[in-house]
N, C-alpha and C positions, 0 to 999 in steps of 0.2 A: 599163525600170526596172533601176537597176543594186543587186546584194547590197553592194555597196561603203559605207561608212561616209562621212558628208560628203557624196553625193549627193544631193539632192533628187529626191524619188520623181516628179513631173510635171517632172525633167527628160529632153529627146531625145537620145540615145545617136546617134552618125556616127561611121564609122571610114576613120581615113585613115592607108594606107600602114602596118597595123599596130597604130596608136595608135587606143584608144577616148577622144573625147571627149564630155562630156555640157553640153549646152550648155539654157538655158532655150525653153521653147518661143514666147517673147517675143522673143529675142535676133536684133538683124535679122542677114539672111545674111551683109553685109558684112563685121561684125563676127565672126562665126564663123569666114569665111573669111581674114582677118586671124589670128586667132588659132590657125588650125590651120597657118596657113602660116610664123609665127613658131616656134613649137613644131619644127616638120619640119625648119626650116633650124638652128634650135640643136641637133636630133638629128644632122644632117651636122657641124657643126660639132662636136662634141664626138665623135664617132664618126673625125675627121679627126686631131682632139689627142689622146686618147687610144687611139687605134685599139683601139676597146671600143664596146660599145655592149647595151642593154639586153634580155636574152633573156626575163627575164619579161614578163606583159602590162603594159601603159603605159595607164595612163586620165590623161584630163585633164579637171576640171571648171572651167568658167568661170561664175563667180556673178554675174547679172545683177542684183543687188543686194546694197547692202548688208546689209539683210536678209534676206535670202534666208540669205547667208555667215552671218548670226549667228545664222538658225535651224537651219543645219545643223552649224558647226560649235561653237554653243552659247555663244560669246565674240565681244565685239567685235572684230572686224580692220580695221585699215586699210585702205581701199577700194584702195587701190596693192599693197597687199600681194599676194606669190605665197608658197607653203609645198609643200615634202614630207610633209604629215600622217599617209600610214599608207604603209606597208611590207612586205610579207609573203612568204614563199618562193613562193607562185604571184604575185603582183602589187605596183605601185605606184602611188599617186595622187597626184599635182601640182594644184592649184589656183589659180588664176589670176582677176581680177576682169576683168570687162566694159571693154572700151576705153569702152561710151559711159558707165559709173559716171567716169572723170577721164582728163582727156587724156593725163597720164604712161602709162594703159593702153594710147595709142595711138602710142607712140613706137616708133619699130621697133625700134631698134637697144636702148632700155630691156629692151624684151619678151624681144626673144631673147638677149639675157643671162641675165635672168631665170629661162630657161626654160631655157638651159643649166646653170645654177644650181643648178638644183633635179634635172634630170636626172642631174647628177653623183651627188647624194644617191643617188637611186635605185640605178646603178652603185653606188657604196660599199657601200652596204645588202646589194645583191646581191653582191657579189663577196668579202665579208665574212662574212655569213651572219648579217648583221642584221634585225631585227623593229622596228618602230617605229609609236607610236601615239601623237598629238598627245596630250600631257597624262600620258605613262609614265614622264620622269624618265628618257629614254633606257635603259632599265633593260635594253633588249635591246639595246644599239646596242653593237657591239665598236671603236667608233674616236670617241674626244673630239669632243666639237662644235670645238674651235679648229683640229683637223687637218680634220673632218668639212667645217668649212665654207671653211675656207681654201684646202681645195685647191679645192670647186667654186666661190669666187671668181677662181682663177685660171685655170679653166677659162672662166669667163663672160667673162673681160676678153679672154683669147685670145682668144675667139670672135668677137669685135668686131674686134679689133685694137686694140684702146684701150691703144697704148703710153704715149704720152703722159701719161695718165693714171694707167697704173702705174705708169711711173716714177716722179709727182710721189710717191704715196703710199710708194713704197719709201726713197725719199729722208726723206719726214718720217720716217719708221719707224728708220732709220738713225741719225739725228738726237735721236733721242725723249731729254726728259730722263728719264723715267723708263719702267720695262721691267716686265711683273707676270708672274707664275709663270701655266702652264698652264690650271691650273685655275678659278683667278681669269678669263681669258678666257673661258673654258669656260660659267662659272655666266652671266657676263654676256651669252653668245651665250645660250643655252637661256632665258635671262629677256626675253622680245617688250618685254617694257614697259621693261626697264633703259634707264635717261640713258647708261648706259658702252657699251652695245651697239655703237655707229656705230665707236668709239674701238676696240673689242675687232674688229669687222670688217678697220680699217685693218692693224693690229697681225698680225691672223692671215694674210691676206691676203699682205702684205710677206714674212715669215715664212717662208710656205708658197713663196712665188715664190721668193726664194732658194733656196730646198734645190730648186727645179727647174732652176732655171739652172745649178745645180752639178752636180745628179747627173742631169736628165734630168727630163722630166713623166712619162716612160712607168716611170722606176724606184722614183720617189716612189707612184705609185699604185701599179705591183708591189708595192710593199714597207710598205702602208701600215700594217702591221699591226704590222711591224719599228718603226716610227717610234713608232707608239704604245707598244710596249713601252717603248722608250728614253728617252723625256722623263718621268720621273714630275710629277704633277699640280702639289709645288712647285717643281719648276724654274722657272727665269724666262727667260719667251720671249725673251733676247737675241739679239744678233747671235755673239754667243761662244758661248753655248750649242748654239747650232746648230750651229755648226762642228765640234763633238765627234761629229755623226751621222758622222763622216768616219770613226770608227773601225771601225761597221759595213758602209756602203755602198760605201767606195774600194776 
């Protein structure tokens, strides 16, 4: 049984290579072992790009239902869905849904994006000297959700190698007729239910990969805290606005 929030108290505790995962005691092994081995190769993977990697303890729970996920974590969640929900100077927890709740759980190359994804958070959190608890309004977090999640998308795509990919979205992003200020992203990533969410992903995403192609992925996460000073909340995420980081970082 783990003191961890968002655990289910009959779930089994297995530790692998450092990471605590808490898996139901229904969950076939298959599936466990899928999912711890997703998880391991995104901690290589992100341990490879940012040469960082996470010194506090790493739990992972994987909810073998959908209600299971909505009696613990007290809201509906998308059965696809993974999160960083809590945060703390000893620990982090990642959550993750059961490959057999929908097949997208069982996609490989889905997973371990995902889970690099969320890994970053952690990182961030840590490296930042953030606190974080699903449902706080970010009120400890010292780095914007559109830097916060932008850079762990760029990390999750790396991960993959899914150039293709980003390219296409950098390209739209380039392209955009219209561009929103900081913040505005921001409220739209922190809002799960927002229609703008997907749109503010692309946006921050683009955003965030440019200022690594330029200054580096190892300088941007060095300096993320630099970054955040710099952009106030109505700035508007341009392609021009960004370019100004050049005063600080060159």
């Amino acid at each position: 049984m783990s003191s961890l929030p968002y655990i289910p108290a009959e779930y089994v505790t297995t530790q692998s290579n450092g990471v605590f995962f808490h898996f139901s005691p229904h969950e076939a092994e298959s599936d466990q072992y899928f999912v711890i081995q997703a998880c391991q190769t995104a901690l290589h993977a992100v341990r490879r790009i940012l040469d960082c990697q996470p010194q506090r303890c790493v739990h992972v729970c994987c909810f073998y239902s959908t209600d299971d996920a909505q009696q613990a974590m007290k809201r509906r969640l998308s059965p696809t869905m993974a999160l960083a929900p809590y945060s703390t100077s000893e620990s982090g927890l990642i959550i993750v849904h059961s490959p057999g709740i929908d097949p997208l759980n069982a996609d490989v190359d889905r997973m371990r994006r995902l889970f690099a994804h969320e890994v970053v958070h952690l990182l961030v959190a840590e490296t930042t000297g953030s606190t974080k608890v699903l449902g706080d309004g970010n009120a400890n977090m010292h780095v914007s959700a559109w830097l916060n999640e932008g850079l762990a998308e760029v990390v999750s795509f790396r991960s993959i190698d899914a150039d293709v990919r980003l390219g296409a979205i950098i390209r739209g992003y380039l392209h955009a007729k219209t561009y929103y200020p900081f913040g505005v992203l921001s409220q739209w990533l922190d809002d799960l239910n927002s229609d703008s969410r997907s749109l503010a992903f692309a946006h921050v995403l683009a955003a965030v990969e440019l200022l690594c192609q330029r200054y580096g992925i190892h300088a941007v996460f060095d300096h993320i805290q630099r970054i955040e000073a710099f952009f106030d909340p109505s700035d508007v995420c341009s392609p021009s606005r960004l370019a100004d980081l050049a005063t600080i970082l060159n």
